[in-house]
C-alpha positions, 0 to 999 in steps of 0.5 A, a space after each residue: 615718178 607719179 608721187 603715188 597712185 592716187 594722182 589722178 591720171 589720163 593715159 595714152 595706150 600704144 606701143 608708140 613704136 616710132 612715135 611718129 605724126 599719129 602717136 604724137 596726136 594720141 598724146 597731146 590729146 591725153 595732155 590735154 585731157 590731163 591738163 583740163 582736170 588737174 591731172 598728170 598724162 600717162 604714156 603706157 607703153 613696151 620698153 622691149 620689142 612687142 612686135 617681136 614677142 607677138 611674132 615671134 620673129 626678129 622684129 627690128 625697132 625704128 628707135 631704141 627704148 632710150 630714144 622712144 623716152 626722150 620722144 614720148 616725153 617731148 610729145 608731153 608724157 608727164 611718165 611713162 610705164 613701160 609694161 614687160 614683155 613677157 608671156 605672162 603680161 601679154 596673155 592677160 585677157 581685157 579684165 585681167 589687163 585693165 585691173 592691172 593698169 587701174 591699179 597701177 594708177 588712179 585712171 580718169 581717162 583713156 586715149 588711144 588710136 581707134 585701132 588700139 588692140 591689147 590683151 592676148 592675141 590683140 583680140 580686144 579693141 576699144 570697145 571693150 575699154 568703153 564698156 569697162 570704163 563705164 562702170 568707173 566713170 572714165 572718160 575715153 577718147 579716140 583719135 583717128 588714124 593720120 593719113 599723109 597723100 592718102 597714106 596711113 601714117 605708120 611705123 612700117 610706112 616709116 620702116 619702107 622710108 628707111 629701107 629706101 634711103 627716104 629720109 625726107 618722106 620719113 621725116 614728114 611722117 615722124 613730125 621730126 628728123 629721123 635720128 640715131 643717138 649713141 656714145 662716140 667711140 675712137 676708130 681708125 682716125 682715118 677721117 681724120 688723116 684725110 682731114 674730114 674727123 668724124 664722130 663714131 657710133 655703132 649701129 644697134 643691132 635691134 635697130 631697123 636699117 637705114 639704106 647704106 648711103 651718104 647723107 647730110 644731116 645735123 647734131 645739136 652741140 651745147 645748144 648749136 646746131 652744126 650742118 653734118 655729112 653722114 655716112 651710114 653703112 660699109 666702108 668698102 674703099 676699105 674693105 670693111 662691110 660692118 654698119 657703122 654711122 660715120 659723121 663729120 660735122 662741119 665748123 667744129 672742132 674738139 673731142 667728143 670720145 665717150 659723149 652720147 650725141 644724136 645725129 640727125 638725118 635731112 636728105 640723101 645725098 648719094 650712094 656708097 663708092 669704093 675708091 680705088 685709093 685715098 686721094 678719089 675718096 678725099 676728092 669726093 668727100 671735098 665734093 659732098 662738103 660743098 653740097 651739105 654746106 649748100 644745102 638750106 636746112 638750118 
Protein backbone atom coordinates (compact mmCIF):
# COMPACT_ATOMS: atom_id res chain seq x y z
CA UNK A 1 0.00 0.00 0.00
CA UNK A 2 1.03 3.93 -0.88
CA UNK A 3 1.69 5.34 2.62
CA UNK A 4 -1.34 7.92 2.09
CA UNK A 5 -2.54 10.00 -0.49
CA UNK A 6 -0.12 12.50 -0.38
CA UNK A 7 2.89 10.38 -1.99
CA UNK A 8 2.97 11.68 -5.26
CA UNK A 9 2.15 9.53 -8.22
CA UNK A 10 2.25 8.73 -12.05
CA UNK A 11 -0.22 6.30 -13.03
CA UNK A 12 -0.63 4.19 -15.95
CA UNK A 13 -4.24 3.99 -17.13
CA UNK A 14 -5.25 0.43 -18.91
CA UNK A 15 -7.14 -2.63 -18.62
CA UNK A 16 -3.40 -4.35 -19.24
CA UNK A 17 -5.62 -7.27 -19.81
CA UNK A 18 -2.69 -9.58 -21.07
CA UNK A 19 -0.08 -7.07 -20.16
CA UNK A 20 1.75 -8.06 -22.86
CA UNK A 21 4.89 -6.01 -25.26
CA UNK A 22 2.52 -2.63 -25.63
CA UNK A 23 1.23 -2.51 -21.90
CA UNK A 24 4.73 -3.21 -20.44
CA UNK A 25 6.17 -0.11 -22.64
CA UNK A 26 2.83 1.98 -20.81
CA UNK A 27 4.38 0.91 -17.65
CA UNK A 28 8.03 1.24 -17.78
CA UNK A 29 7.38 4.70 -18.96
CA UNK A 30 5.03 5.58 -15.73
CA UNK A 31 8.21 3.93 -13.93
CA UNK A 32 10.28 5.91 -15.47
CA UNK A 33 8.52 9.42 -15.06
CA UNK A 34 8.16 8.11 -11.38
CA UNK A 35 11.47 7.79 -10.87
CA UNK A 36 12.66 11.14 -12.35
CA UNK A 37 10.53 13.08 -9.92
CA UNK A 38 10.53 11.05 -6.69
CA UNK A 39 7.56 9.66 -7.25
CA UNK A 40 5.72 6.04 -6.80
CA UNK A 41 4.42 4.47 -10.49
CA UNK A 42 0.68 3.56 -10.23
CA UNK A 43 -1.10 0.94 -12.33
CA UNK A 44 -4.77 1.50 -12.50
CA UNK A 45 -6.53 -0.99 -13.74
CA UNK A 46 -10.06 -3.77 -13.40
CA UNK A 47 -9.41 -6.72 -11.31
CA UNK A 48 -12.64 -8.66 -12.72
CA UNK A 49 -13.72 -8.98 -16.35
CA UNK A 50 -14.05 -5.19 -17.89
CA UNK A 51 -14.68 -6.62 -21.27
CA UNK A 52 -17.20 -8.83 -20.16
CA UNK A 53 -19.09 -6.04 -18.18
CA UNK A 54 -18.96 -3.56 -21.43
CA UNK A 55 -20.48 -6.50 -23.57
CA UNK A 56 -22.34 -8.03 -21.60
CA UNK A 57 -21.15 -11.13 -23.03
CA UNK A 58 -18.87 -14.05 -21.70
CA UNK A 59 -15.59 -12.54 -22.29
CA UNK A 60 -13.16 -14.98 -21.37
CA UNK A 61 -9.67 -13.56 -19.71
CA UNK A 62 -6.03 -14.49 -21.16
CA UNK A 63 -4.68 -14.36 -17.52
CA UNK A 64 -6.37 -14.36 -14.29
CA UNK A 65 -6.60 -11.22 -11.66
CA UNK A 66 -3.74 -13.04 -9.52
CA UNK A 67 -1.68 -13.63 -12.46
CA UNK A 68 -2.05 -9.91 -13.97
CA UNK A 69 -0.52 -9.01 -10.33
CA UNK A 70 2.67 -10.82 -10.38
CA UNK A 71 2.94 -9.13 -14.36
CA UNK A 72 1.98 -5.70 -13.50
CA UNK A 73 4.47 -5.68 -10.80
CA UNK A 74 7.27 -7.36 -12.52
CA UNK A 75 6.79 -4.77 -15.37
CA UNK A 76 7.34 -2.24 -12.40
CA UNK A 77 4.08 -0.98 -10.71
CA UNK A 78 5.26 0.06 -7.32
CA UNK A 79 0.86 -0.40 -6.56
CA UNK A 80 -1.67 -1.33 -8.17
CA UNK A 81 -5.66 -0.26 -7.67
CA UNK A 82 -7.92 -2.37 -9.11
CA UNK A 83 -11.09 -0.29 -9.78
CA UNK A 84 -14.64 -2.36 -9.38
CA UNK A 85 -16.48 -3.31 -12.18
CA UNK A 86 -19.90 -2.32 -11.59
CA UNK A 87 -22.38 -0.30 -13.13
CA UNK A 88 -22.13 2.61 -11.15
CA UNK A 89 -18.12 3.28 -11.65
CA UNK A 90 -18.21 2.25 -15.30
CA UNK A 91 -21.18 5.21 -15.95
CA UNK A 92 -18.80 7.61 -14.49
CA UNK A 93 -18.44 10.67 -17.18
CA UNK A 94 -14.67 11.92 -17.89
CA UNK A 95 -15.31 14.54 -14.52
CA UNK A 96 -16.67 12.35 -12.43
CA UNK A 97 -13.89 9.60 -13.24
CA UNK A 98 -10.96 11.88 -13.11
CA UNK A 99 -11.90 13.47 -9.75
CA UNK A 100 -12.39 10.30 -8.39
CA UNK A 101 -8.66 8.78 -9.25
CA UNK A 102 -7.00 12.70 -8.10
CA UNK A 103 -8.66 12.03 -5.15
CA UNK A 104 -7.61 8.45 -4.74
CA UNK A 105 -3.90 9.85 -5.25
CA UNK A 106 -1.69 12.61 -5.19
CA UNK A 107 -1.43 12.45 -9.36
CA UNK A 108 1.67 14.13 -11.07
CA UNK A 109 1.29 12.32 -14.36
CA UNK A 110 -0.53 10.23 -16.47
CA UNK A 111 0.61 7.61 -19.13
CA UNK A 112 -1.65 5.45 -21.24
CA UNK A 113 -1.50 4.12 -24.94
CA UNK A 114 -2.96 6.43 -27.45
CA UNK A 115 -5.81 4.75 -27.47
CA UNK A 116 -6.96 4.81 -24.10
CA UNK A 117 -10.98 5.33 -23.68
CA UNK A 118 -12.39 5.42 -20.31
CA UNK A 119 -15.78 6.87 -19.06
CA UNK A 120 -19.29 5.23 -20.02
CA UNK A 121 -19.57 4.16 -23.27
CA UNK A 122 -15.44 4.44 -23.88
CA UNK A 123 -16.82 7.81 -25.28
CA UNK A 124 -13.38 9.65 -23.59
CA UNK A 125 -10.11 9.44 -25.08
CA UNK A 126 -6.85 11.15 -24.30
CA UNK A 127 -7.68 14.25 -25.12
CA UNK A 128 -10.12 14.80 -22.46
CA UNK A 129 -7.16 13.75 -20.04
CA UNK A 130 -5.01 16.65 -21.66
CA UNK A 131 -7.51 19.26 -21.24
CA UNK A 132 -8.03 18.31 -17.43
CA UNK A 133 -4.62 17.83 -16.51
CA UNK A 134 -3.84 21.25 -17.74
CA UNK A 135 -5.42 23.10 -15.23
CA UNK A 136 -3.67 20.87 -12.26
CA UNK A 137 -0.20 20.96 -14.00
CA UNK A 138 0.03 17.40 -14.75
CA UNK A 139 2.23 15.94 -17.23
CA UNK A 140 0.69 13.17 -19.80
CA UNK A 141 2.24 10.84 -21.84
CA UNK A 142 1.23 8.77 -24.51
CA UNK A 143 2.73 5.65 -25.93
CA UNK A 144 2.12 4.54 -29.36
CA UNK A 145 0.73 1.13 -30.16
CA UNK A 146 3.56 -1.85 -30.63
CA UNK A 147 3.39 -3.55 -33.87
CA UNK A 148 4.95 -6.99 -34.48
CA UNK A 149 5.46 -7.75 -38.72
CA UNK A 150 3.04 -5.24 -39.02
CA UNK A 151 0.70 -6.48 -36.49
CA UNK A 152 -0.78 -4.61 -33.60
CA UNK A 153 0.20 -5.96 -30.85
CA UNK A 154 -2.91 -7.08 -28.88
CA UNK A 155 -4.94 -9.11 -26.48
CA UNK A 156 -7.24 -10.65 -28.92
CA UNK A 157 -4.14 -11.13 -31.25
CA UNK A 158 -2.64 -13.04 -28.46
CA UNK A 159 -6.25 -14.67 -27.89
CA UNK A 160 -6.07 -16.09 -31.68
CA UNK A 161 -2.48 -17.22 -30.89
CA UNK A 162 -3.82 -19.29 -28.20
CA UNK A 163 -6.86 -20.70 -30.12
CA UNK A 164 -4.16 -21.67 -32.44
CA UNK A 165 -1.89 -23.77 -30.33
CA UNK A 166 0.61 -20.77 -31.22
CA UNK A 167 2.65 -20.52 -28.20
CA UNK A 168 5.59 -19.40 -29.76
CA UNK A 169 3.84 -16.37 -31.66
CA UNK A 170 2.15 -15.57 -28.60
CA UNK A 171 5.14 -15.70 -26.39
CA UNK A 172 6.64 -12.86 -28.67
CA UNK A 173 3.96 -10.91 -28.38
CA UNK A 174 3.65 -10.92 -24.42
CA UNK A 175 7.44 -10.41 -24.08
CA UNK A 176 7.32 -13.52 -21.94
CA UNK A 177 6.19 -17.50 -21.68
CA UNK A 178 2.78 -17.88 -22.04
CA UNK A 179 1.82 -19.54 -18.59
CA UNK A 180 -0.86 -20.99 -16.35
CA UNK A 181 -0.48 -20.92 -12.59
CA UNK A 182 -2.51 -23.02 -9.93
CA UNK A 183 -2.71 -25.06 -6.94
CA UNK A 184 -1.54 -28.82 -7.57
CA UNK A 185 -4.31 -31.30 -6.75
CA UNK A 186 -4.24 -35.30 -6.28
CA UNK A 187 -5.68 -37.30 -9.35
CA UNK A 188 -5.91 -40.43 -10.61
CA UNK A 189 -2.15 -41.11 -10.56
CA UNK A 190 -2.33 -42.79 -13.58
CA UNK A 191 0.69 -40.68 -14.96
CA UNK A 192 2.26 -41.89 -12.48
CA UNK A 193 1.66 -45.93 -13.00
CA UNK A 194 3.01 -45.25 -16.42
CA UNK A 195 5.98 -43.76 -14.92
CA UNK A 196 5.38 -40.27 -16.47
CA UNK A 197 3.89 -38.38 -12.52
CA UNK A 198 2.59 -35.11 -13.22
CA UNK A 199 1.31 -32.34 -11.36
CA UNK A 200 -2.53 -31.27 -11.74
CA UNK A 201 -4.07 -28.03 -12.04
CA UNK A 202 -7.75 -27.24 -12.92
CA UNK A 203 -8.29 -24.99 -15.79
CA UNK A 204 -10.24 -21.75 -14.53
CA UNK A 205 -13.21 -21.41 -16.31
CA UNK A 206 -12.74 -17.55 -16.92
CA UNK A 207 -9.78 -18.37 -18.72
CA UNK A 208 -9.32 -17.75 -22.36
CA UNK A 209 -8.55 -21.59 -24.02
CA UNK A 210 -5.47 -22.86 -24.91
CA UNK A 211 -5.74 -25.34 -28.28
CA UNK A 212 -5.93 -29.03 -26.80
CA UNK A 213 -2.81 -30.51 -27.62
CA UNK A 214 0.76 -31.74 -25.95
CA UNK A 215 3.18 -29.02 -25.33
CA UNK A 216 6.81 -28.55 -23.82
CA UNK A 217 7.35 -25.90 -21.54
CA UNK A 218 9.08 -25.24 -18.16
CA UNK A 219 8.18 -24.65 -14.17
CA UNK A 220 10.54 -22.89 -12.10
CA UNK A 221 10.95 -25.03 -8.49
CA UNK A 222 13.03 -23.19 -5.57
CA UNK A 223 14.69 -21.21 -7.95
CA UNK A 224 15.47 -24.16 -10.78
CA UNK A 225 14.37 -24.43 -13.66
CA UNK A 226 13.22 -27.87 -14.94
CA UNK A 227 12.16 -28.80 -18.78
CA UNK A 228 8.37 -29.87 -18.75
CA UNK A 229 5.76 -32.11 -21.30
CA UNK A 230 2.49 -30.60 -20.92
CA UNK A 231 -0.86 -31.82 -21.92
CA UNK A 232 -3.59 -29.19 -22.19
CA UNK A 233 -7.06 -30.41 -22.89
CA UNK A 234 -9.17 -34.04 -22.62
CA UNK A 235 -7.72 -37.37 -21.93
CA UNK A 236 -9.63 -39.47 -24.37
CA UNK A 237 -7.28 -42.64 -24.18
CA UNK A 238 -9.64 -42.34 -20.98
CA UNK A 239 -12.79 -41.07 -22.13
CA UNK A 240 -12.51 -38.24 -20.22
CA UNK A 241 -13.32 -34.81 -21.98
CA UNK A 242 -13.00 -32.28 -18.76
CA UNK A 243 -9.74 -29.64 -19.62
CA UNK A 244 -7.36 -30.05 -17.15
CA UNK A 245 -3.23 -29.22 -17.51
CA UNK A 246 -1.48 -32.10 -16.98
CA UNK A 247 2.49 -31.70 -16.55
CA UNK A 248 5.51 -34.18 -16.10
CA UNK A 249 8.52 -32.41 -15.10
CA UNK A 250 11.49 -33.87 -16.38
CA UNK A 251 14.73 -34.79 -13.60
CA UNK A 252 12.20 -34.17 -10.47
CA UNK A 253 11.01 -35.98 -7.98
CA UNK A 254 8.95 -35.22 -4.76
CA UNK A 255 5.47 -33.91 -3.62
CA UNK A 256 3.86 -30.94 -4.77
CA UNK A 257 0.14 -31.60 -3.69
CA UNK A 258 -1.46 -28.16 -2.36
CA UNK A 259 1.48 -26.09 -3.93
CA UNK A 260 0.49 -23.16 -6.22
CA UNK A 261 3.02 -23.63 -9.02
CA UNK A 262 3.22 -21.68 -12.86
CA UNK A 263 3.65 -23.81 -15.75
CA UNK A 264 5.16 -22.28 -18.60
CA UNK A 265 4.55 -22.74 -22.04
CA UNK A 266 7.38 -22.61 -25.17
CA UNK A 267 6.00 -24.77 -28.13
CA UNK A 268 3.61 -27.20 -29.63
CA UNK A 269 4.46 -30.48 -29.95
CA UNK A 270 1.36 -32.35 -31.13
CA UNK A 271 -1.87 -32.74 -31.03
CA UNK A 272 -4.15 -35.20 -28.66
CA UNK A 273 -4.43 -39.01 -29.39
CA UNK A 274 -6.80 -41.50 -28.06
CA UNK A 275 -4.92 -44.79 -27.54
CA UNK A 276 -6.47 -47.77 -28.03
CA UNK A 277 -4.71 -49.11 -24.33
CA UNK A 278 -1.81 -47.91 -21.96
CA UNK A 279 1.31 -49.57 -23.60
CA UNK A 280 0.66 -47.00 -27.11
CA UNK A 281 0.14 -43.91 -24.72
CA UNK A 282 3.30 -45.02 -22.82
CA UNK A 283 5.19 -45.75 -26.14
CA UNK A 284 4.13 -42.33 -27.26
CA UNK A 285 4.65 -40.49 -24.10
CA UNK A 286 8.61 -42.37 -24.22
CA UNK A 287 8.70 -40.43 -27.64
CA UNK A 288 7.61 -36.79 -26.49
CA UNK A 289 10.09 -37.17 -23.57
CA UNK A 290 12.87 -37.70 -26.04
CA UNK A 291 11.70 -34.38 -28.10
CA UNK A 292 11.31 -31.99 -24.99
CA UNK A 293 14.66 -33.33 -23.64
CA UNK A 294 16.10 -32.05 -27.45
CA UNK A 295 14.68 -29.14 -27.25
CA UNK A 296 17.04 -26.01 -26.49
CA UNK A 297 15.06 -23.60 -24.28
CA UNK A 298 16.77 -23.23 -21.11
Amino acid sequence: MLDNKNTPVVIALGYFDSVHRGHQKVIKTAKEQANLIGAKAVVFTFKGNLKSAISGGEEKVVFTPEERTEFLKNAGADFIYFAPVSEEFLSLDKTEFLDFINGEFNIKGYVSGGDYRFCKGGKCCISDIIDYAKHKNQLVITEDTLNEKGEKISTTLIKNCLLDGDVVKANLLLGRDYSISGKVFEDRKVGRKLGFPTVNIKIEKNKHPLKDGVYFGSIILDGKKYKTLINYGARPTYSLNEKLLEAHILDFSGELYGREITVNFSGFLREIIKFKDENGLKAQLLADLDKVRGKDYD
